[in-house]
C-alpha positions as CSV (number, residue, x, y, z in Angstrom):
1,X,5.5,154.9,147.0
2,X,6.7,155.4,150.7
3,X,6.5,152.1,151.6
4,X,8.9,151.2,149.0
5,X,11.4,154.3,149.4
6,X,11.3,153.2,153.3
7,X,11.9,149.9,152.0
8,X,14.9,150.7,150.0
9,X,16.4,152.9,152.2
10,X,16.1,150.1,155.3
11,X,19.7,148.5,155.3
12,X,18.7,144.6,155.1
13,X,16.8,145.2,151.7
14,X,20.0,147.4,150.2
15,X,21.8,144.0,151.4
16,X,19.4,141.6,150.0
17,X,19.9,143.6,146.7
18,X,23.6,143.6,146.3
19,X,23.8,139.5,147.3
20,X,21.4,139.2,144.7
21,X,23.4,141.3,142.4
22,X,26.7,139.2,143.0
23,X,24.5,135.6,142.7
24,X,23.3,137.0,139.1
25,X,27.1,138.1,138.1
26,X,28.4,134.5,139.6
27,X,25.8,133.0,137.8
28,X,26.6,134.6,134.4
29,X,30.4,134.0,134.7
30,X,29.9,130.6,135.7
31,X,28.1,129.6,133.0
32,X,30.5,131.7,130.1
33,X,33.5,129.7,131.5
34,X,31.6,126.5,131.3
35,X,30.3,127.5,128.0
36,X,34.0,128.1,127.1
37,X,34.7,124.7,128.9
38,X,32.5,123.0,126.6
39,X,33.4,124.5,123.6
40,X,37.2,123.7,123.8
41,X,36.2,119.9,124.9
42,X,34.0,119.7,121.7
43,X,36.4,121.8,119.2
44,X,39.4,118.8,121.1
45,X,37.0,115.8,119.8
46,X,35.8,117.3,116.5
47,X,40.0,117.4,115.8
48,X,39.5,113.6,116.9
49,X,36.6,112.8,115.0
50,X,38.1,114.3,111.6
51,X,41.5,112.7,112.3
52,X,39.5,109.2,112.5
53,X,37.7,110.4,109.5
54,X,40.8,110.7,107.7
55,X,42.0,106.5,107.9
56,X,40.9,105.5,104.1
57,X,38.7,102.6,104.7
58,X,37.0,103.3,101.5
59,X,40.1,103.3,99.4
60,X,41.4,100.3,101.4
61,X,37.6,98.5,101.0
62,X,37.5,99.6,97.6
63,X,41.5,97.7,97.0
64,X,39.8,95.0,98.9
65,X,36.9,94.4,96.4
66,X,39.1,94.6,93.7
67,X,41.4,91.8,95.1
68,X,37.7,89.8,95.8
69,X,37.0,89.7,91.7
70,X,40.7,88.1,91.0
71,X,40.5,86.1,94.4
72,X,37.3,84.8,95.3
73,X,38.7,82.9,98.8
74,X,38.5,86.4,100.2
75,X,34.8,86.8,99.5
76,X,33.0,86.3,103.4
77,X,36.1,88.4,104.6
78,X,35.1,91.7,102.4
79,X,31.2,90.9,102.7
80,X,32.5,91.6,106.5
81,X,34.5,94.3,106.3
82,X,31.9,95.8,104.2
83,X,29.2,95.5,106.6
84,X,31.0,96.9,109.4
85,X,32.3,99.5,107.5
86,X,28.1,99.9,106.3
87,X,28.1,99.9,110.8
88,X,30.7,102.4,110.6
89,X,29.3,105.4,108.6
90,X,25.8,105.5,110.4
91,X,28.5,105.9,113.6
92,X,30.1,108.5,111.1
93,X,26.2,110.4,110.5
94,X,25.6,110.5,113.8
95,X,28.7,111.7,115.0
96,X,28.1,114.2,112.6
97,X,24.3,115.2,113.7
98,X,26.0,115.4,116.8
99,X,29.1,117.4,116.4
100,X,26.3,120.4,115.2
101,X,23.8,119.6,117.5
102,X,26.1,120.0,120.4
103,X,27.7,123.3,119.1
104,X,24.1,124.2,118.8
105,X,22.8,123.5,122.2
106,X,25.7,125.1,123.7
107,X,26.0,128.2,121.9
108,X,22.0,128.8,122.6
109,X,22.9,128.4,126.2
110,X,21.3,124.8,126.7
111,X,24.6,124.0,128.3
112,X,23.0,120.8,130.2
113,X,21.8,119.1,126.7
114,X,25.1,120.5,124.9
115,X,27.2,118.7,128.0
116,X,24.9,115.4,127.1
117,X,25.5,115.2,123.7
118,X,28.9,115.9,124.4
119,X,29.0,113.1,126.7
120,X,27.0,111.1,123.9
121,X,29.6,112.5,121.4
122,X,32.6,111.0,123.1
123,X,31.7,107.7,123.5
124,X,30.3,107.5,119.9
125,X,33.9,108.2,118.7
126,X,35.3,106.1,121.3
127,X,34.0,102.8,120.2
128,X,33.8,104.4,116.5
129,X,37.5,104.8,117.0
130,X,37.7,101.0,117.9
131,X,35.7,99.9,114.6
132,X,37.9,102.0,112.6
133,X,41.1,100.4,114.0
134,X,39.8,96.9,113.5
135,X,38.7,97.2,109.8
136,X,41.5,98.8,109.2
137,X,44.0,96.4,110.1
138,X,42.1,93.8,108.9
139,X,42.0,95.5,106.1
140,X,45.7,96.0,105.7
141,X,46.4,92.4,106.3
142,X,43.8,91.1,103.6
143,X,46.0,93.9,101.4
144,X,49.5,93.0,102.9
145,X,51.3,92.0,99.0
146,X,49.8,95.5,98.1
147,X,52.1,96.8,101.1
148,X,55.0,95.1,99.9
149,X,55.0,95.6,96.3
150,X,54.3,99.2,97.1
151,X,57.3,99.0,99.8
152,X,59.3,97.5,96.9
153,X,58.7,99.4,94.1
154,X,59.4,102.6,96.2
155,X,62.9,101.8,97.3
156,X,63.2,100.4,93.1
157,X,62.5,104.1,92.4
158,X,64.9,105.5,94.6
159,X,67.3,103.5,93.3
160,X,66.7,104.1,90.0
161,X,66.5,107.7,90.5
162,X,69.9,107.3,91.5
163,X,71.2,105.7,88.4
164,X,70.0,108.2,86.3
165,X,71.6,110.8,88.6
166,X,75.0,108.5,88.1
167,X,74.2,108.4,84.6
168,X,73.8,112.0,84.2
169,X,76.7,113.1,85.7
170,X,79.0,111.3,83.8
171,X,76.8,110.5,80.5
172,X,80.3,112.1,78.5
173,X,82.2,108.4,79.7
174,X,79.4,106.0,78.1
175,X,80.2,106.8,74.8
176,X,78.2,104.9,71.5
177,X,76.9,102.8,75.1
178,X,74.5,106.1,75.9
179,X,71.4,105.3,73.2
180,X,71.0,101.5,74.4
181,X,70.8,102.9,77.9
182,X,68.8,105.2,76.8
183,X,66.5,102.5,75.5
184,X,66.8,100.7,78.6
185,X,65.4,103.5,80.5
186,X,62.6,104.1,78.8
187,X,61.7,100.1,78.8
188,X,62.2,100.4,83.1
189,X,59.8,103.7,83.1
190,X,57.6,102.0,80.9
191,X,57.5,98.9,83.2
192,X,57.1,101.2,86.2
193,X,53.7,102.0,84.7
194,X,52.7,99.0,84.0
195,X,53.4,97.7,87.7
196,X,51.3,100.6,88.5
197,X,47.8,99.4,86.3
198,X,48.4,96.6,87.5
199,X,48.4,97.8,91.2
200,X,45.4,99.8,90.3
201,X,43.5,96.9,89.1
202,X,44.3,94.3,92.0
203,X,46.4,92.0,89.7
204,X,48.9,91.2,92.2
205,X,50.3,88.5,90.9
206,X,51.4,90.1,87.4
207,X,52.2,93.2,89.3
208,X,54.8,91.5,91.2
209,X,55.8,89.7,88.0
210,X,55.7,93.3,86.4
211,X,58.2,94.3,89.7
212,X,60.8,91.2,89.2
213,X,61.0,92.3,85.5
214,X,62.2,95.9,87.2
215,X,64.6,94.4,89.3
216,X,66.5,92.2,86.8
217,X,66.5,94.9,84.0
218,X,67.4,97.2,86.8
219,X,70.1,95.3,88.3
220,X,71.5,95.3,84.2
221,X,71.6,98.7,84.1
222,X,73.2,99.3,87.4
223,X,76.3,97.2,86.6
224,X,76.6,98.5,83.0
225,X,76.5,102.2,84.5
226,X,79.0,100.9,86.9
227,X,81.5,98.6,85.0
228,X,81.1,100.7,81.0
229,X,83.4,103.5,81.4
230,X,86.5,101.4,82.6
231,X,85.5,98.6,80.2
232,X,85.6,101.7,77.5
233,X,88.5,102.7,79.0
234,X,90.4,99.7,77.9
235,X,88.3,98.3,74.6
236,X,89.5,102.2,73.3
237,X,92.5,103.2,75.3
238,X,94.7,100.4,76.7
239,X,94.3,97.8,74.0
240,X,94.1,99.6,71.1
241,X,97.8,101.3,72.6
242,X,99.3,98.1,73.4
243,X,98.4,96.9,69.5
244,X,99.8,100.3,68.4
245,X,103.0,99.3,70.5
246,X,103.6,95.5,69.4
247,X,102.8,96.6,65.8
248,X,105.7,99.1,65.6
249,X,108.2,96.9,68.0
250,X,107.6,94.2,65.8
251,X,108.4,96.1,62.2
252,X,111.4,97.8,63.5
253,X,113.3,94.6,65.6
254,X,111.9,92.8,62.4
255,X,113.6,95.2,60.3
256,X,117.0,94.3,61.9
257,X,117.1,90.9,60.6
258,X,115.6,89.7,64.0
259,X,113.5,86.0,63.5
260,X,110.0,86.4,64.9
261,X,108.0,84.0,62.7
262,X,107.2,82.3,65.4
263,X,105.4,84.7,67.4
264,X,103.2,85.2,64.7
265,X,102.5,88.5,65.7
266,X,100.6,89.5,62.2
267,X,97.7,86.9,63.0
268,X,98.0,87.3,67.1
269,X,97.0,91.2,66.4
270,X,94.3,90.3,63.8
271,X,92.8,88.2,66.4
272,X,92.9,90.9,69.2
273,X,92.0,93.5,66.9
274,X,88.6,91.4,65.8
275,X,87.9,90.3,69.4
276,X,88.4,94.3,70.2
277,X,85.7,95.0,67.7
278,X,83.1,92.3,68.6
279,X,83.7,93.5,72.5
280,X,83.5,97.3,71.2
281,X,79.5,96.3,70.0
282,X,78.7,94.1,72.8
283,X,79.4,97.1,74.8
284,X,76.9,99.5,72.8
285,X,74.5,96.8,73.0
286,X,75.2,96.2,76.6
287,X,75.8,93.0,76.3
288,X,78.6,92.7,79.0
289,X,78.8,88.9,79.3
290,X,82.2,88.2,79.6
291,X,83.3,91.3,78.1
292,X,85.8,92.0,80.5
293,X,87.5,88.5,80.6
294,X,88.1,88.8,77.2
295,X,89.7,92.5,77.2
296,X,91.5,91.2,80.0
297,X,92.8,88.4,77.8
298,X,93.6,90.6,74.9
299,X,95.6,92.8,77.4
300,X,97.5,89.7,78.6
301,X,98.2,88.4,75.1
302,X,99.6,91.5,73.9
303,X,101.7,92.3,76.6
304,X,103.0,88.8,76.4
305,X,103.3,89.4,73.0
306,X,105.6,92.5,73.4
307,X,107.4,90.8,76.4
308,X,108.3,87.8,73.6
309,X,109.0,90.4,71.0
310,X,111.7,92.4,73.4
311,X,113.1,89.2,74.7
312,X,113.8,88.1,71.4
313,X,115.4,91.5,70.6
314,X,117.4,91.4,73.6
315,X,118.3,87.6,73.3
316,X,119.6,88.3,69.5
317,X,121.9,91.0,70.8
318,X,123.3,88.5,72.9
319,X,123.2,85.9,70.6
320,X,125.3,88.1,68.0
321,X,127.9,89.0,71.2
322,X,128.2,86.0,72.9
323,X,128.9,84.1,69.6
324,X,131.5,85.9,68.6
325,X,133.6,86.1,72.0
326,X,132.8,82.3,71.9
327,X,133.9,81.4,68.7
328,X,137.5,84.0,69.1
329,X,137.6,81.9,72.2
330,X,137.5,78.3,70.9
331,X,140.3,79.8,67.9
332,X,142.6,80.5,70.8
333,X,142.2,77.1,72.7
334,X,142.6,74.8,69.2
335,X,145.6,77.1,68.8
336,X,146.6,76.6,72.8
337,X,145.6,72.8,72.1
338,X,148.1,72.8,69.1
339,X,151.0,74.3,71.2
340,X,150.8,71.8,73.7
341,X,150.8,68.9,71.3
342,X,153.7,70.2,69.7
343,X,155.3,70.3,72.9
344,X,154.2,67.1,74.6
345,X,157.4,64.5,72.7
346,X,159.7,66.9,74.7
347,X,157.6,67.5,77.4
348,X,157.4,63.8,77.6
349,X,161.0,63.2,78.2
350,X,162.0,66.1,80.1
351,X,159.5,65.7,82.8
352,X,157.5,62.2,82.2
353,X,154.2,64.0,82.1
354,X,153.0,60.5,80.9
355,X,149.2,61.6,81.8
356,X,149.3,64.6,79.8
357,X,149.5,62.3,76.3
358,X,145.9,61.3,77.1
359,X,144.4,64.9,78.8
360,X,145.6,65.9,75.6
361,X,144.1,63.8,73.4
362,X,140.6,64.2,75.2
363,X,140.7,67.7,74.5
364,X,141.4,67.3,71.0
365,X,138.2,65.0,70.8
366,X,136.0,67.5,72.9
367,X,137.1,70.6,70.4
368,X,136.7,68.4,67.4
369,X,133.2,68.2,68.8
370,X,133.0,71.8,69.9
371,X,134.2,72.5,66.4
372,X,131.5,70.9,65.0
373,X,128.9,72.7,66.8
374,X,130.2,75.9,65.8
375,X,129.5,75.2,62.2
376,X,126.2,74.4,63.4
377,X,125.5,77.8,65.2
378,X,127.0,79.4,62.1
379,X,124.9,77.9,59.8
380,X,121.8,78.5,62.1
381,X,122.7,82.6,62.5
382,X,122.9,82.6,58.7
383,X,119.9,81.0,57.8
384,X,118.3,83.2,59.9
385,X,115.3,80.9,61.1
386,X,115.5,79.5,64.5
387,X,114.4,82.1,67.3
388,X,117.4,84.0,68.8
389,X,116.1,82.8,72.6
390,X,116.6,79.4,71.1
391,X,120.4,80.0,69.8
392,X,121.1,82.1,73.1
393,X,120.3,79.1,75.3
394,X,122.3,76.7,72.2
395,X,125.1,79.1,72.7
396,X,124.9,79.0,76.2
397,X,125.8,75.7,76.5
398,X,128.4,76.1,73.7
399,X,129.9,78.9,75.9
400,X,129.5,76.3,78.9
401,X,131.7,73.1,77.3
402,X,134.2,75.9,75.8
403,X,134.9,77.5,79.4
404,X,135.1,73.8,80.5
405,X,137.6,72.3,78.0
406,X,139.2,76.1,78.6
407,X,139.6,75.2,81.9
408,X,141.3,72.1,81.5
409,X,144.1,73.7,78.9
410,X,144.8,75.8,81.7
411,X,145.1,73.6,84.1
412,X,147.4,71.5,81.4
413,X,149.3,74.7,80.4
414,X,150.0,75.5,84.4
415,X,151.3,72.2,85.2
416,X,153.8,72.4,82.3
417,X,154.5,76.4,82.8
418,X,155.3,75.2,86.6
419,X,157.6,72.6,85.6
420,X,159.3,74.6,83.8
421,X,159.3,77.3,86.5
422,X,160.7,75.1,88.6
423,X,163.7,74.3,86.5
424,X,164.6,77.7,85.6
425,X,164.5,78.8,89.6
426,X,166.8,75.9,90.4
427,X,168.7,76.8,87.4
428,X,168.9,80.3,88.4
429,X,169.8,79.1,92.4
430,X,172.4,76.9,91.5
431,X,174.0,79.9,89.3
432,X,173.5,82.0,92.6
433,X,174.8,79.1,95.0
434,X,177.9,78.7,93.0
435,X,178.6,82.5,93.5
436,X,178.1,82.5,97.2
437,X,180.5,79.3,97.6
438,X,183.2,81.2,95.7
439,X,182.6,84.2,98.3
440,X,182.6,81.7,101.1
441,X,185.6,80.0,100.3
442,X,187.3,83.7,99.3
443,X,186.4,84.7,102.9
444,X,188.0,82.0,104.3
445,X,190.9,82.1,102.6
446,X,191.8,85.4,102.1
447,X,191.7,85.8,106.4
448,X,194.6,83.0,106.8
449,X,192.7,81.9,110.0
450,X,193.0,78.0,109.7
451,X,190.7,78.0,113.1
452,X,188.2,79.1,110.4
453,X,188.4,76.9,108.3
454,X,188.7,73.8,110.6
455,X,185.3,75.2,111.7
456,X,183.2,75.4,108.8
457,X,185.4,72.6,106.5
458,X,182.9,70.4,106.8
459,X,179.7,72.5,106.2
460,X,181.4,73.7,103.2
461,X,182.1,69.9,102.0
462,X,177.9,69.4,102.0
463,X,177.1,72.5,100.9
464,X,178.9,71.3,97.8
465,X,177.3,68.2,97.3
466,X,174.3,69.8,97.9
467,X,174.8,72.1,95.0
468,X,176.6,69.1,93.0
469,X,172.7,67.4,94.0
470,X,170.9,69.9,92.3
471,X,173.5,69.7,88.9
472,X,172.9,66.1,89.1
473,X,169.1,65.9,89.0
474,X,168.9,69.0,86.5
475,X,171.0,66.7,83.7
476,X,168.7,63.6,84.2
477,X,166.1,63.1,82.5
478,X,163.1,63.0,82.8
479,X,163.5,65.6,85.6
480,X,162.2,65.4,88.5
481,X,160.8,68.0,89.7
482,X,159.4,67.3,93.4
483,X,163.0,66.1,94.3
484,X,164.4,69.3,92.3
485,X,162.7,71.8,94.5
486,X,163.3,70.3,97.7
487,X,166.7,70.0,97.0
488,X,167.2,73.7,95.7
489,X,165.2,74.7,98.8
490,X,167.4,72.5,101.5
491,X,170.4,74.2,99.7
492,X,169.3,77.6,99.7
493,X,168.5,77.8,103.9
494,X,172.2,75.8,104.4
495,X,174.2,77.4,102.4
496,X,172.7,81.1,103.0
497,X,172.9,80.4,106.8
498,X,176.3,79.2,106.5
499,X,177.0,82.2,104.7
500,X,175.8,84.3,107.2
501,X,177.8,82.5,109.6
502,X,181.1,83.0,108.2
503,X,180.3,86.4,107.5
504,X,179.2,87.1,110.9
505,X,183.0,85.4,112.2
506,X,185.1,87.4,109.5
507,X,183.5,90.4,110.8
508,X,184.6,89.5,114.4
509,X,187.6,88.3,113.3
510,X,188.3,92.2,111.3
511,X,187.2,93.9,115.0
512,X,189.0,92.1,117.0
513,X,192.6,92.7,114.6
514,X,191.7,96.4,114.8
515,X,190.8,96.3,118.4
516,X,194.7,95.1,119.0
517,X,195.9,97.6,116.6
518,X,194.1,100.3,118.1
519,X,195.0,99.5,122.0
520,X,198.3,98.9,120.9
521,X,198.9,102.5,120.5
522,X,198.8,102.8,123.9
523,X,200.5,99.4,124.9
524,X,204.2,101.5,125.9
525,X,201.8,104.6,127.7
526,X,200.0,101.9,130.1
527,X,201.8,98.9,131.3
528,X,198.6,97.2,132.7
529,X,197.5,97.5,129.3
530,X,200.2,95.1,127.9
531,X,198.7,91.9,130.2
532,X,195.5,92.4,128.7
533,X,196.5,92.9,125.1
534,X,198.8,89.5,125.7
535,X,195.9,87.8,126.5
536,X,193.8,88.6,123.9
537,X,196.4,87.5,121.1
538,X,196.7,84.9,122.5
539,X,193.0,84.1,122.4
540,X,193.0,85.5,119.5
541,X,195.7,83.0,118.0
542,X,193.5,79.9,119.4
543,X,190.4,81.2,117.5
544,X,188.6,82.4,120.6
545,X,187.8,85.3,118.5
546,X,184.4,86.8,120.5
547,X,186.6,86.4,123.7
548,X,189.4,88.2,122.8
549,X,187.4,90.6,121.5
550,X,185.6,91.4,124.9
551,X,189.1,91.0,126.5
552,X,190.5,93.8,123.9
553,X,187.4,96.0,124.9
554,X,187.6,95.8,128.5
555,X,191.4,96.6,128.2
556,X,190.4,100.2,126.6
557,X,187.8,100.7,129.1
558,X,190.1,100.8,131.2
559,X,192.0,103.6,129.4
560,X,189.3,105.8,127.8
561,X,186.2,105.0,129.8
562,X,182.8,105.9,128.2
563,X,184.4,106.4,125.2
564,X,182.3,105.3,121.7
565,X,184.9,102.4,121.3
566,X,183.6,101.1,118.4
567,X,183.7,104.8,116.3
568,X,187.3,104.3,117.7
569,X,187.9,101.3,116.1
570,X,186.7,101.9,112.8
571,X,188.7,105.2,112.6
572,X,191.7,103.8,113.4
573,X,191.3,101.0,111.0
574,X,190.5,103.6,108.3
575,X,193.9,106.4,109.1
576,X,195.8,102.6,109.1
């Protein structure tokens, strides 16, 4: 008992104990980390092993089998894929036998054999892994139409999941079309199940027959959902309106004596109205064929329809004006016509319209034929049986050929009306001509200037020839007019120039008298006046007339400068 007290009190041993203390603790901790190590390594490749686990081979095999019975050229490949799949699940066992061996060894503390299996473990699943990925792709390319029928048929049910949604939400718009879509829908669900036993029992080949049947009645369905409420829309709104309208446009123009037999509107309508109901039941059948060409149609035939109907309305309102300004018009031409044949023996002879006989006579034939027409129209607007566009466009060219032969009376009645213009202004000129040669001569003569009339003798000796010109050519006959006017205009500048003329010289003639009488006031007052005045008289005597009139006004400058001489003048003339 000493021995070992002085043996545990000696310094080395108390060493010796505490290393030994800390190796033990380093020991345990070591181990209970790589415990820990372990454990999370093995719970990391269980996750693994159950996530390779979950790939369904067996479904996929058992797919593959089935598609062996209908399909015998895939026989050796399943017999394979079978085997290595038989390969695979002993890989699977002894996976398993390890996953719990492992957790066993390691939780008992056999870390060395629980790291070995682990070792063993992850290899196992390693090449495991690789047998799973090879069968399975080999797999899915032996069931590759399974794939894409399943690919297709999912993205068919969205869309039809869709539809029905559309449907749905606006089932109020479908109308009497809502229990054959109805129908329709259940025949595509039913079809969807049938793909699907067909899927389930390898029959590819019908199952993709069973999924083209899907698409075509689906594709149906789709554009009636689309296209029914606006075909519904006019097969119970728009065409049965645009019937409504025609029907009553064409009983009340009818009703004013309008002629619209010809339309046939009665047997147009039946034949829109019959079509409308055939297109109303292809619709509730959903039989859409051409179902919108022909509303389309109907629309177009009725609206031409209506269009015919108004024009015909409109045309007889023209029809009725047009022929009665027409026909008041023609009346006043044959009565124009009549006038001017009366007129044309004298019109003849008094101014040779020799042409006019046979202008004349061409317009009598055209209204004879004009006439004629008339009747015709008459007899058509009471008989009441020839479309009103017709008569409009018959009356048109009536209207036309009456404006025309209108045009030519005109013409006819302007010539005449000018030529008789004509001789009433000369007549009237030579009145006025006559008047101012009096005044001329009165001028003249009343002055007792015989400087003036020396001076203007001879343009008064052709101014009255010129007027005894115009008297001539206005008594023969026939009378010609061109010469007439030419004559009464030469005349009229002459003879109103020479007028002016004398007048201008009388005028000088009356200054320059009062001019003398006014300086001679002053004639005793201012001798130099009296030289002046002298030789203004004189002047005056020798019919210088415009100088003796300067001289006179120079002379009273000279007297009263700046003085208004003129204002002088005139106010002497009128105290004298």
């Amino acid at each position: 008992m000493d021995f070992l007290r002085e043996l545990i009190t000696r310094q080395e041993t108390q060493i010796a104990m505490v290393v030994i203390v800390v190796v033990i603790v380093f020991l345990i901790v070591y181990r209970a980390i790589r415990k820990r190590m372990l454990l999370r390594k093995l719970s990391a490749l269980e996750v693994s092993v159950n996530a390779m686990r979950s790939t369904p081979l067996q479904y996929k095999i058992n797919k593959a089998v089935g598609l062996m019975k209908v399909n015998t050229t895939f026989e050796d490949q399943v017999a394979n894929i079978q085997t290595q799949f038989a390969q695979t699940t002993n890989s699977y066992d002894r996976i398993t036998y390890l996953l719990g061996n492992t957790e066993d060894e390691i939780l008992s503390g056999r870390l060395r054999n629980g790291k070995d299996n682990l070792n063993e473990l992850k290899d196992l699943y390693l090449t495991t892994q690789k047998d799973v990925d090879l069968i399975s792709e080999e797999l899915d390319r032996l069931l590759e139409d399974e794939t894409r029928l399943r690919d297709n048929i999912t993205n068919l049910k969205n869309v039809y999941r869709e539809t029905k949604i559309e449907y749905q939400n606006n089932i109020a718009k479908y109308g009497d079309a809502s229990d054959e879509i109805e129908h329709q829908m259940e025949d595509i669900d039913q079809r969807f199940n049938t793909f699907e036993e067909w899927m389930f029992a390898s029959e590819y080949v019908k199952a993709q027959e069973e999924s083209n049947f899907i698409t075509e009645e689906l594709e149906t369905l789709d554009h009636a959902i689309e296209v029914i409420p606006s075909y519904l829309e006019d097969a119970k709104g728009v065409v049965p309106h645009l019937i409504d309208e025609v029907s009553k446009a064409y009983q009340q123009i009818n009703s004013k004596g309008v002629f619209l037999q010809h339309l046939e509107v009665s047997k147009n309508l039946s034949l829109v109205s019959d079509d409308l109901k055939e297109n109303l039941s292809n619709i509730r059948q959903l039989n859409l064929d051409g179902v919108k060409e022909r509303l389309d149609e109907s629309t177009k035939r009725l609206q031409q329809l209506a269009s015919a109907i108004e024009k015909e309305d409109k045309a007889f309102g023209v029809v009725v004006g047009l022929s009665a300004s027409s026909f008041t018009q023609l009346d006043q031409i044959r009565d124009e016509i009549k006038t001017l044949d009366d007129q044309l023996p004298e019109l003849s002879e008094r101014f040779g319209f020799t042409e006019l006989g046979e202008e004349v006579l061409s317009m009598k034939d055209t209204l004879d034929e004009l006439l004629e027409d008339k009747e015709k129209i008459q007899r058509k607007l009471t008989e009441e049986s020839i479309p009103s566009t017709s008569l409009q466009i018959e009356l048109n060219e009536f209207s036309q050929a009456s404006n025309h032969l209108e045009k030519s009376v005109q013409e006819a009645n302007k010539k005449v009306l000018s030529a008789r213009s004509d001789e009433q202004r000369a007549q009237k000129q030579l009145l006025k001509l006559h008047l101012i040669m009096n005044d001329i001569s009165t001028k003249i003569e009343s002055r007792h200037l015989p400087h003036i009339g020396k001076t203007y003798a001879a343009d008064v000796d052709k101014a009255s020839q010129m007027i005894v010109q115009i008297d001539t050519i206005l008594s023969e006959n026939p009378l010609e007019v061109d010469l007439l006017n030419k004559s009464v205009n030469d005349s009229i500048d002459f003879i109103y120039r020479l007028y002016n003329n004398v007048n201008n010289l009388v005028g000088t003639v009356d200054m320059v008298e009062n001019a003398i009488v006014y300086a001679n006031k002053y004639r005793s007052t201012y001798p130099e006046l009296d030289s002046e005045l002298t030789r203004a008289e004189v002047s005056f005597r020798n019919g210088e007339y415009t100088y003796a009139l300067k001289t006179v006004i120079y002379a009273i400058e000279k007297i009263k400068p700046g003085s208004p001489y003129e204002q002088l003048i005139m106010d002497n003339s009128r105290s004298a």
